[in-house]
Structure formats: C-alpha cells, structure tokens
N, C-alpha and C positions, 0 to 999 in steps of 0.2 A: 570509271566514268569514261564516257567513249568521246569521240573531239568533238558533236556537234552539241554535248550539252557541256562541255568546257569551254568552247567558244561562247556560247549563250551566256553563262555563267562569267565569264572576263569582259562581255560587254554591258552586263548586271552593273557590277564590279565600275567598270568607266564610268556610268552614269551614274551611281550613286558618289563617287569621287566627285563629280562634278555638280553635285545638287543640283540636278536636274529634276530630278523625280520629287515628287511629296511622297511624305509620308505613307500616308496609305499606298502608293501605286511601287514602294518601296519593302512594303511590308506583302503585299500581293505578288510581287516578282520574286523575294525570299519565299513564299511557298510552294510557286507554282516549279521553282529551281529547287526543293525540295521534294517534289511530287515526280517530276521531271528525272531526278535521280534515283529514285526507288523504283519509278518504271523501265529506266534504262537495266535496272538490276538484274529487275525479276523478268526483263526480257531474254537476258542471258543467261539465268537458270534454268525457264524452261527449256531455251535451245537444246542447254544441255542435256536436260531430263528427255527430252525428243530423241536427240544423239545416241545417249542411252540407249532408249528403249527399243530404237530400229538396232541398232547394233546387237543385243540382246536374243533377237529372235533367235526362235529352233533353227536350227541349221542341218538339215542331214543330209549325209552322202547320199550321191545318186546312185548308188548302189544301195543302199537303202532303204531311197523314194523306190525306187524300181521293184522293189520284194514288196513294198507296202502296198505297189499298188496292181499287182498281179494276184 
C-alpha cells in the first residue's frame, strides 16, 4: 500500500473511531478503500510488466546493426 492510500485509510479509521459517519457512508468508504487498494496494486504490477518488457527488447551490437543493414 503506498502512503496516499494509507493516509486515506487512518483518516477512514479516525472517523469511524469517532462516529462520525453513518452506516452506509461507513460501509461506502470500506469499499471504495478496498477498491482504492486493488488499484494501487495492479498499478504497480503493470509498471512492472512495462519495466519488463522495455528492458526485454532485442538488443544488438552495432556491429551487428551495421552487417544487417548493409
């Protein structure tokens, strides 16, 4: 979890400490902090698969390119 949805998530957390919230708008914040965590996930898997897949590339020597492309 990265610190803007842990922040969000401990001031969740206050306010519901504090009954502050109803019900529903307590059950609406447990999802959207559920939703909120899943996307922070799978934002950091694609990076990675991104990282990956440039890294990945053919790579040939310029000596190489240079016969390939004469």
């Amino acid at each position: 979890m990265n610190d803007t949805v842990l922040q969000l998530a401990n001031e969740a957390k206050k306010l519901k400490e504090e009954e502050q919230l109803s019900p529903e708008a307590t059950k609406l914040i447990d999802q959207l902090l559920e939703e909120l965590e899943t996307l922070a996930r799978q934002n950091v898997n694609l990076r990675k698969a991104a990282l990956k897949a440039t890294s990945k590339q053919s790579r040939m020597s310029s000596k190489l390119k240079d016969a390939l492309y004469e």
